[in-house]
N, C-alpha and C positions, 0 to 999 in steps of 0.2 A: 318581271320574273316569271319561268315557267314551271305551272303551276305542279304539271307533269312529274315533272324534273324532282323540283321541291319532294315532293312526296315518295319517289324511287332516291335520293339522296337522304331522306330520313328514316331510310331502312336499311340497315349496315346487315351486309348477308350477301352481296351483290357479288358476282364472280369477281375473283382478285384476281385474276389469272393472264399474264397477257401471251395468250399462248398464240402460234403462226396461225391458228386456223380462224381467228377473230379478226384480222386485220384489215379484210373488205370488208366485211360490218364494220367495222368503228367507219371506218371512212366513209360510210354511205349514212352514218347517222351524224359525221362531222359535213357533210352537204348537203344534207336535208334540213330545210329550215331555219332558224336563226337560233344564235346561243346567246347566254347571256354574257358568256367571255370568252374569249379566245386566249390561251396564254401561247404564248411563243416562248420557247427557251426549256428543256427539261433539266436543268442543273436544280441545286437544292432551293433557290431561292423559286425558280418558278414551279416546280413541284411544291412546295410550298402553299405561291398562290393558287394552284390547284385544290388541294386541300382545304383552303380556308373558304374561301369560295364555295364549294360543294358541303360542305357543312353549313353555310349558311342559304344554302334551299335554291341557290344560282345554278343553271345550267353549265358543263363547264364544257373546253375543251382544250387540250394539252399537247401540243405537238413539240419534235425536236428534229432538227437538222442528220443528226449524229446518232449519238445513244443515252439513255438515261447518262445523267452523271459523268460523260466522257471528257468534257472540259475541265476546268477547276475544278467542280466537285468530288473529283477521283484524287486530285494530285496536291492533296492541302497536308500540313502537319499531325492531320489526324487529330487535332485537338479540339474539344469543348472547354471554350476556357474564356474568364472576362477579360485577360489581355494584363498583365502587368505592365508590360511597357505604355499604356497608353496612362497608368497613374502618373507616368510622368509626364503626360502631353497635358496634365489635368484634368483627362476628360472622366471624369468621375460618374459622368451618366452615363457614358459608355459600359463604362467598366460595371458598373451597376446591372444595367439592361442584362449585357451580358451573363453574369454569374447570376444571376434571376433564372434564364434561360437554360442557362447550364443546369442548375439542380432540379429544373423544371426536367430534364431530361434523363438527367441521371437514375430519378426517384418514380418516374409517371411516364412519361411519354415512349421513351425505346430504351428500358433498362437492359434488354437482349444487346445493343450496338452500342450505348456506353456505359463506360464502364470506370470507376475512378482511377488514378497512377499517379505514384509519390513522385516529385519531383524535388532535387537537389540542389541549390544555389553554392555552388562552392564560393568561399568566401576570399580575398587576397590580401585587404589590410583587416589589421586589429582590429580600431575600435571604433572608427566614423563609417567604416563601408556597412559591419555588423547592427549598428542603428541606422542607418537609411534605409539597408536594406528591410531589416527588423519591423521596422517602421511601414514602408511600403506592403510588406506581406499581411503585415497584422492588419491593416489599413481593406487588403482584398478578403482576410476572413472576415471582419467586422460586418464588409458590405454585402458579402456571402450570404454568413447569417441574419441577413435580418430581414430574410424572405417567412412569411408566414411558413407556407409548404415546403420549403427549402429539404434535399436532401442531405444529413448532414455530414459534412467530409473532415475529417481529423484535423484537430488546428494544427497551423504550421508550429514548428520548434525548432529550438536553436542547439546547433550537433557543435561538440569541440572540434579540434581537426581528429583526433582519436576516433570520436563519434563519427565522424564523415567517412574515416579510413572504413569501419568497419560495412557500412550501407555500401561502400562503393570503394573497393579493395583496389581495384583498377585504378585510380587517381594517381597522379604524382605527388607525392605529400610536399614535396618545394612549393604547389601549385596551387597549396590553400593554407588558411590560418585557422578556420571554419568553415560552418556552413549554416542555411538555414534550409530546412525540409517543409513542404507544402503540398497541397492537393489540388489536380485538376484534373477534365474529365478526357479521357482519350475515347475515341470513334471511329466507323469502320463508315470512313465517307460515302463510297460509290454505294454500300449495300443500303446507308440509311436513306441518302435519294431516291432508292428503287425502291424503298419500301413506303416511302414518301408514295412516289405515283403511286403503287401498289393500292396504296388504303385510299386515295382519293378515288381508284376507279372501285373499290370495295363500296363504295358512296353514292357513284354515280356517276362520278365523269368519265370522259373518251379523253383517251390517252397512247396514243399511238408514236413509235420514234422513227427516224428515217423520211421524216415528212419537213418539208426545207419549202420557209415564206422565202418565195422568187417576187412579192410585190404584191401593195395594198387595195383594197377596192373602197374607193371614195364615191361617194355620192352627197351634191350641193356644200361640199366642202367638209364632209364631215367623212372619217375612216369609218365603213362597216364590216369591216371582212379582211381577208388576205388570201392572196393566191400561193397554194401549196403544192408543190412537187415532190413526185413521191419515189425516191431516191433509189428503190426496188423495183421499180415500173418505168421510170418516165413519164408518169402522167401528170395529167397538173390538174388540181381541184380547185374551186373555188369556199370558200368555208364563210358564213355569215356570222357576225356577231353585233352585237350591241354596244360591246368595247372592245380592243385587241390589246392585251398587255402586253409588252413585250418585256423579257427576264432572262437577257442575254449576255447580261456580264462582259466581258471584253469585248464582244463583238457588237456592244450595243451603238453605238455608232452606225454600224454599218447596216443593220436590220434599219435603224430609223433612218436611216439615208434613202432608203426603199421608198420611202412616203414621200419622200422629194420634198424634204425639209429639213433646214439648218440643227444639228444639233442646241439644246440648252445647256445641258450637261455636257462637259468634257470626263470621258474615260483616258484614264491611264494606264495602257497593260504592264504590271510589273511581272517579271518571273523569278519564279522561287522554285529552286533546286534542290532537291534531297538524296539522299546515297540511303540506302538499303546495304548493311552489313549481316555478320552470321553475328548471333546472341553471342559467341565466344569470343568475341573482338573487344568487346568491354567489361569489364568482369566488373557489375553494379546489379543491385537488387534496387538500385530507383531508376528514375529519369535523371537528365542533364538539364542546367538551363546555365549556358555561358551570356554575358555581356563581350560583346566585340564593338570593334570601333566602329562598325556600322548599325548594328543590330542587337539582335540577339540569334544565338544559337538553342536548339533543342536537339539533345538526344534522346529517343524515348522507346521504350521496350515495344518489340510488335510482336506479339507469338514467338517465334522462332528465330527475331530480326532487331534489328535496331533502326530504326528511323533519324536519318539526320538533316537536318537544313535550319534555317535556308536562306536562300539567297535573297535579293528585293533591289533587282535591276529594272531598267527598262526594258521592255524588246519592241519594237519599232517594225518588225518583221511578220512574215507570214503567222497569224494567231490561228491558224489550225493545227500546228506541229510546233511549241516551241521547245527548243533543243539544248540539253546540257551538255556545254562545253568541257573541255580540259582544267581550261582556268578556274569555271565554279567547282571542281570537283576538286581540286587542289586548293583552295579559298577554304572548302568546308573541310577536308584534310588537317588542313593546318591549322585552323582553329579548334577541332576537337582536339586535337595531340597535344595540344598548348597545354593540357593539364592532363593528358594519360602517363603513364608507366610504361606502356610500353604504347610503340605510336601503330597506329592502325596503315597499312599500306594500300597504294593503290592498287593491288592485285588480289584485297581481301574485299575488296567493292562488288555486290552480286548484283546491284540492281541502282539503275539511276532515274528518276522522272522529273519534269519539269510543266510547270502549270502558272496561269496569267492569274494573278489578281487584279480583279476590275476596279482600281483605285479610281474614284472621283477627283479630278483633276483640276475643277470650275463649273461654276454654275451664271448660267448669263442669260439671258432673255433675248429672245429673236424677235425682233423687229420689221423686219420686212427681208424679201431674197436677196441673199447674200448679204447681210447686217446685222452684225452681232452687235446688241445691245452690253450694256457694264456685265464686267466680266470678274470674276474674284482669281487673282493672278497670280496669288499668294503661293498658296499649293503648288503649283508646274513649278516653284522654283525651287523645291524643298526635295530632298532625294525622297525614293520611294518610299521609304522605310519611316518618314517622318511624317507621312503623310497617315490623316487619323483612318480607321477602318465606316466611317460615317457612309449612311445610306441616302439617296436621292429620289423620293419620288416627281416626275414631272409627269406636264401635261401635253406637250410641242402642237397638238392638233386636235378638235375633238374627236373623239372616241377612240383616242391611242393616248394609253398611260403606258410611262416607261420607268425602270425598277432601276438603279444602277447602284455601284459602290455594296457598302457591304463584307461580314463575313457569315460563313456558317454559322456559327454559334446564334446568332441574332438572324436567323430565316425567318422566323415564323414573327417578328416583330415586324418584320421588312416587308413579309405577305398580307399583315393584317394591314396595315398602313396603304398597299397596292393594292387590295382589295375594297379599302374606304374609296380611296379615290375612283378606281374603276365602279363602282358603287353608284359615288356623284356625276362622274360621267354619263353616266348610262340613263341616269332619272331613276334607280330602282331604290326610291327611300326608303321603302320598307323592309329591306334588308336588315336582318338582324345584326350584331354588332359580331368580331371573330369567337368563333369556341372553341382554336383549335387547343389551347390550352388543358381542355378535360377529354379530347380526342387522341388516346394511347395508339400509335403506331401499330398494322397489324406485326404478329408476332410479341409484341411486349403482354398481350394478356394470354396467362396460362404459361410465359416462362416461367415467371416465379415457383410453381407450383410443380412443375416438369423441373426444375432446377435441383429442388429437392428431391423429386425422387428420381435424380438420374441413376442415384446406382440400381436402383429396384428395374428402370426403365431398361439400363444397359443391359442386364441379366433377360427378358422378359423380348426384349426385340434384336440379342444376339451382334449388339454392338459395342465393339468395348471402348471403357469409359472415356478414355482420352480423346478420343474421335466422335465421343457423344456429347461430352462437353464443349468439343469445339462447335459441333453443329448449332449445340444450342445457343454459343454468345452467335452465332453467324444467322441461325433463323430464328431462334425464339421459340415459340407456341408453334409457327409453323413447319418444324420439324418432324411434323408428326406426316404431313406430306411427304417429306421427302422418305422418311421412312416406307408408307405406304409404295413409294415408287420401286424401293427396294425390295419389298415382297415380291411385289407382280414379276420384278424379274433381278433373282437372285447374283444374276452378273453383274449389277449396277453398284452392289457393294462394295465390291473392290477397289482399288485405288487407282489412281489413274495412271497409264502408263507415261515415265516421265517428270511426273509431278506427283509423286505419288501420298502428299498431305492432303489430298483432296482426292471424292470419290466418284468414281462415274457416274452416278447419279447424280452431282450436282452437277454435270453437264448438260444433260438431260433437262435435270427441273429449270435452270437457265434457260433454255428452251421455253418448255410448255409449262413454265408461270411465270417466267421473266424477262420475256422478249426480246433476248438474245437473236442473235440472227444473224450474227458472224464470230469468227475465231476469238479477235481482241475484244470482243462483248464477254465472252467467258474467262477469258486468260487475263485479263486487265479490270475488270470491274466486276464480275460474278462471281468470279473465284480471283487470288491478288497471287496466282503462279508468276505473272511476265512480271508483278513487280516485286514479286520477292525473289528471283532470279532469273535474268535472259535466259542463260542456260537450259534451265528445267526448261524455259518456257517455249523453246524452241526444241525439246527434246520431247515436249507433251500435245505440241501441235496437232503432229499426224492422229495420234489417238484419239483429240478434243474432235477432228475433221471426220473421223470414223462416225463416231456416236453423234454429229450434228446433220451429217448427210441426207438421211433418210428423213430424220425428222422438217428438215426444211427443204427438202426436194431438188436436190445437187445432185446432178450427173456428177460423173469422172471427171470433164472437162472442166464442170464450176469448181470442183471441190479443190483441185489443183489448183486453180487461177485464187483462190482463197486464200492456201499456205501460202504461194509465190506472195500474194500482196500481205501476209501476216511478215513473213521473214523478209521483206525489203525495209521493210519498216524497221524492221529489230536492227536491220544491218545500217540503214540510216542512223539510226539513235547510237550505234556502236563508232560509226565514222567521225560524225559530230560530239563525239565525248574524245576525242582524241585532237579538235581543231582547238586551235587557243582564244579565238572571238568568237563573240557572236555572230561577226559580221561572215568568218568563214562557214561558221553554220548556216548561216542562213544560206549562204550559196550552194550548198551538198542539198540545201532543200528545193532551194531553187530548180537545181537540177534535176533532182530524181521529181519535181510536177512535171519539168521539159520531159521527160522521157514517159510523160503521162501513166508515172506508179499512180495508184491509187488504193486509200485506206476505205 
């Protein structure tokens, strides 16, 4: 452990800020000397082990291919939740974990990002669906409640069909008998990953994205390091460590293939589909939760939008783009309408995304090159959707621990777990055990308190309240930043041209404290324009490319080449929601890498 390190990690004060003018430092203190971790992967779980790690006095460093959060962690159901359907796989420790985690979140850790949302089970027979289901619900508050700290969320109850008419007017009354009403926690995924890194480099660690392991550095058999390429340059660094985690979720196969070793673990990449509608398409004051014959369905309030999905296919295909077809988008169609009053059409769809879940597929033991030792074969034959959300830590090499399987909700159980092990790897026993438990997300201290007085705040900083409120579930305490950015220069108030629910200053503060550094860093996970409508988000482009130029140092000719690779993309995702397979998507993808688009 360094000793260093320790000491600048137990003093929270440290720049949060990952602004463009830091990014040759961090990388000259990520090849200077050795770390006590390397994580590879910036999605929620390895932002994560960032975190837990640098609170427990470890040297850290954090790199990502892509951008915070651009993978899975931007394109999930938005939920914090212990998982109902897995009461029926039995997994009762899951489900446990889980809703532990949840009100761990809800109540301490980032009350700013979640936030609780009633959800609806409309009901179809009388009197055995009403106790199973009855049954099952009560079953997840029980396990809820019986957290010490626990945040506490309204017991579920049981609505007539009258009662259910009234919560959710929109329903087909043929299309229930009842219903039972419950609580779970919903989330602003991409922003809580960022704020994840965020607080871990508040701590200490180097955390930089756009930096891509092209290959490991082994010495006497043992991983110490990885070779990184730096995605904005072309260079390639060498970075030392002590362990190298890797917390790359679907692509994790492919990073461990780099060590020129058999996987243990098998990944599954499932994709889950979701449609983005207007608030007007449903006329409900809760959420949805339909049973389908493969799954389950959620529809769930998003600000101004509806969230619906999702799907739990396979994809087999390119896991940098995976692409929502025709047929999921008429799948998800037709199962919400299965109980509206009036059916939702595809021309009232504003926004579509698609994201891999890194399902654990097998776990087996390698034995020598090319020899897969006993394999658990169970799982690859079970469809996606049957497969448990269960997490994998392994070992394949010393000094490379690998993280797989997993959902949100359960990161920071999956970090602490990947941080034991990289721990025992490494020989550093004296590591304390995880804290991240009493370490509140930045932004979660001082919402509360700014919460209350936002009308006084809105009057007093000339913001009005609906726009002050939104900032504040979106930053929290650190709002007071963004405000600050709006003094200095009173045009940043405004609303963005195009997108006009968001203000040019959060374009800006994506910049210079959230390490943005291209179009879809802002429009896709800093601000949620492209995914709460193409349209706008092709309509807010030009404007986000204005206000990003200067700050990151684009000529004319970059700036252009920018839009061009922003809106190839949009038109890809627009062609491939129109093909009927996946297998034609994937060829539209195929194509536009031959024509070497790049994102």
């Amino acid at each position: 452990m360094s000793d260093g390190n320790a000491e600048e990690a137990s003093s929270p004060g440290l720049p949060s800020g990952l602004s463009p003018g830091r990014r040759a430092a961090d990388i000259a203190k990520l090849t200077s000397g050795q770390l006590d971790l390397l994580i590879v992967g910036g999605g929620v779980v390895g932002a994560g082990c960032a975190l837990d790690a640098i609170t427990r006095g470890l040297s850290v460093g954090l790199v990502e291919a892509e951008d915070w959060a651009s993978g899975t962690s931007s394109r999930s159901t938005k939920l914090v939740h212990g998982g109902l359907r897995y009461l029926q796989m039995l997994d009762f420790r899951l489900v446990h974990e889980a809703l532990r985690e949840r009100d761990l979140l809800l109540g301490h850790l980032a009350p700013h990002l979640v936030h609780p949302v009633p959800v609806l089970y409309p009901l179809r027979r009388v009197a055995l669906e009403r106790a199973y289901v009855g049954l099952g619900v009560g079953l997840y508050d029980v396990l809820g409640r019986s957290m010490r700290h626990s945040r506490r969320l309204p017991r579920h109850k049981h609505l007539s069909k009258d009662g259910a008419l009234r919560v959710a007017p929109g329903l087909r009354a043929q299309a229930l008998v009842g219903a039972v009403e419950y609580y779970d926690g919903q989330v602003d995924d991409a922003r809580f990953t960022l704020e994840l890194v965020r607080t871990a480099v508040s701590r200490g660690a180097v955390a930089q994205n756009r930096l891509k392991v092209v290959g490991f550095v082994r010495e006497r058999g043992r991983v110490v390091g990885a070779i990184v390429a730096d995605r904005e340059t072309s260079q390639e660094h060498e970075v030392r460590a002590k362990v190298v985690v890797l917390a790359t979720g679907a692509w994790t196969e492919e990073t461990e293939a780099l060590a020129g070793e058999e996987r243990g673990a098998l990944v599954r990449p499932s994709k889950g589909v979701h449609l983005v509608l207007p608030k007007s398409s449903i006329r409900s004051s809760v959420g949805l939760i339909l049973r389908t014959e493969k799954s389950v369905l959620f529809a769930l309030p998003w600000g101004e939008h509806w969230v619906v999905g999702t799907t739990d296919t396979d994809w087999p295909y390119d896991k940098g783009q995976p692409l929502a077809t025709g047929a999921d988008i008429e799948y998800l169609l037709s199962e919400l309408n299965s109980v509206l009053e009036h059916p939702v059409q595809r021309a009232d769809v504003e926004a579509v995304y698609a994201g891999l879940r890194p399902l654990v597929a097998g776990v087996g033991v390698v034995r020598g090159p090319g020899e897969m030792g006993p394999l658990d074969e169970l799982p690859k034959l079970k469809a996606p959707s049957k497969i448990s959300r269960e997490h994998a830590v392994s070992s394949p090499l010393p000094g490379l621990v690998v993280v797989s399987g997993g959902k949100l909700t359960t990161y920071r159980v999956m970090a602490a777990g990947t941080v034991d092990a990289a721990v025992a790897s490494a020989g550093l026993g004296d590591a304390p055990k995880s804290r991240t438990g009493s370490e509140p997300l930045l932004g979660a201290r001082g919402f509360c308190a700014l919460w209350q007085q936002r009308h006084a705040l809105s009057r007093s900083e000339r913001v009005d309240l609906p726009t002050l409120e939104r900032l504040l579930r979106r930053y929290g305490g650190l709002v007071t930043e963004l405000l600050e950015i709006m003094k200095v220069d009173e045009s940043l108030a405004a609303p963005l041209e195009g997108a006009e629910g968001y203000l040019r200053a959060e374009v800006v503060y994506a910049v210079t404290h959230e390490g943005a550094r291209h179009i879809d860093d802002v429009l896709i996970r800093r601000t949620r324009a492209a995914m709460e409508s193409r349209r706008l988000a092709l309509a807010s482009a030009p404007a986000a490319a204005d206000l990003l130029a200067p700050l990151l140092g684009w000529d004319s000719v970059t700036k252009q080449a920018e839009l061009d690779a922003y809106r190839q993309r949009a038109e890809l995702e627009m062609a491939a929601s129109l093909a009927e397979t996946d297998e034609e998507a994937a060829a539209l993808l195929a194509g536009a890498r031959a024509r070497q688009v790049h994102w």
